[in-house]
C-alpha positions as CSV (number, residue, x, y, z in Angstrom):
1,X,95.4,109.3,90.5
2,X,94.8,105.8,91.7
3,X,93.1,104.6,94.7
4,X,92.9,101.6,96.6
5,X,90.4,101.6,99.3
6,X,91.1,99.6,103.0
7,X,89.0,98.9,105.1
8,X,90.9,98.6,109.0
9,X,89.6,98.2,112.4
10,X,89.1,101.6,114.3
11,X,90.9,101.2,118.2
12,X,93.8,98.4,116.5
13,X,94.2,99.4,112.8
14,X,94.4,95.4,111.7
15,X,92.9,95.2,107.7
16,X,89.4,94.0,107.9
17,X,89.3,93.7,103.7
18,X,91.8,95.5,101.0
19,X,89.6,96.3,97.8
20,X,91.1,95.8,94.3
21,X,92.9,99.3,93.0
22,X,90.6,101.7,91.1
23,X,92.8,102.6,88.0
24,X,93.1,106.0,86.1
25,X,94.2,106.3,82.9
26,X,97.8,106.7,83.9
27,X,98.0,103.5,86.0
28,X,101.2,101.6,85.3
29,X,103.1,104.7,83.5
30,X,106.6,105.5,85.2
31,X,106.4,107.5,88.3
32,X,102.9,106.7,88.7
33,X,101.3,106.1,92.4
34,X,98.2,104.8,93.7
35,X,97.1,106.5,96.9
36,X,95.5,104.3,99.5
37,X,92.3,105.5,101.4
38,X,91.4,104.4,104.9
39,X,87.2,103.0,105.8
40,X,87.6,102.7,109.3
41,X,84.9,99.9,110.5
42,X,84.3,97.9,113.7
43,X,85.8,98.5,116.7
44,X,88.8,96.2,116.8
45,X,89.9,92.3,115.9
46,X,89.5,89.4,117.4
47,X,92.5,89.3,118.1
48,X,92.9,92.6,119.6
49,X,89.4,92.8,121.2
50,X,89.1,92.3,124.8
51,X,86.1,90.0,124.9
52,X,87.9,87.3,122.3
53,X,88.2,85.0,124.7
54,X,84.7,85.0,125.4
55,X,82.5,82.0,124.2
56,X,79.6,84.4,123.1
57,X,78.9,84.1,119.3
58,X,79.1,87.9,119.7
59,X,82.9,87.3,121.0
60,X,85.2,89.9,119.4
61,X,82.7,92.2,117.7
62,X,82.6,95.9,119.5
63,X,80.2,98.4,118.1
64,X,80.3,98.8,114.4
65,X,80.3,101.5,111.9
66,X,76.6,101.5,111.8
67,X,77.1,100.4,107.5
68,X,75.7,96.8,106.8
69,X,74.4,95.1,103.8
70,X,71.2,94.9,105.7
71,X,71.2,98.7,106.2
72,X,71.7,99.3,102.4
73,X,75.0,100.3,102.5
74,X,76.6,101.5,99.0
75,X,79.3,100.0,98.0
């Protein structure tokens, strides 16, 4: 089966970043699917975030998953 990972805000759902789908060896073949797996990261969007209208360079950014580059996260 075929995956493709997204990774969405947790409170608002918006897509943070859709990865490229991982194929099988049946990928394309009729009748085929690729599943979709949710990463839930952040807290919510600008957009939806309560503090966006703030002027903080923080503005928007709630409480993450804890998983940074800087953490060594494995992706």
């Amino acid at each position: 089966m075929c995956y493709k990972v997204v990774e969405r805000y947790s409170v608002c759902k918006c897509v943070y970043f859709q990865h490229s789908i991982d194929p099988c060896s049946a990928y394309g073949q009729r009748g085929h699917s690729v599943q979709e797996k949710t990463v839930l990261v952040g807290y919510a969007c600008s957009r939806h975030s309560a503090r966006g209208a703030s002027s903080s360079p923080t503005a928007g950014r709630g409480p993450d998953s804890g998983y940074s580059s800087s953490k060594g996260s494995y992706r």
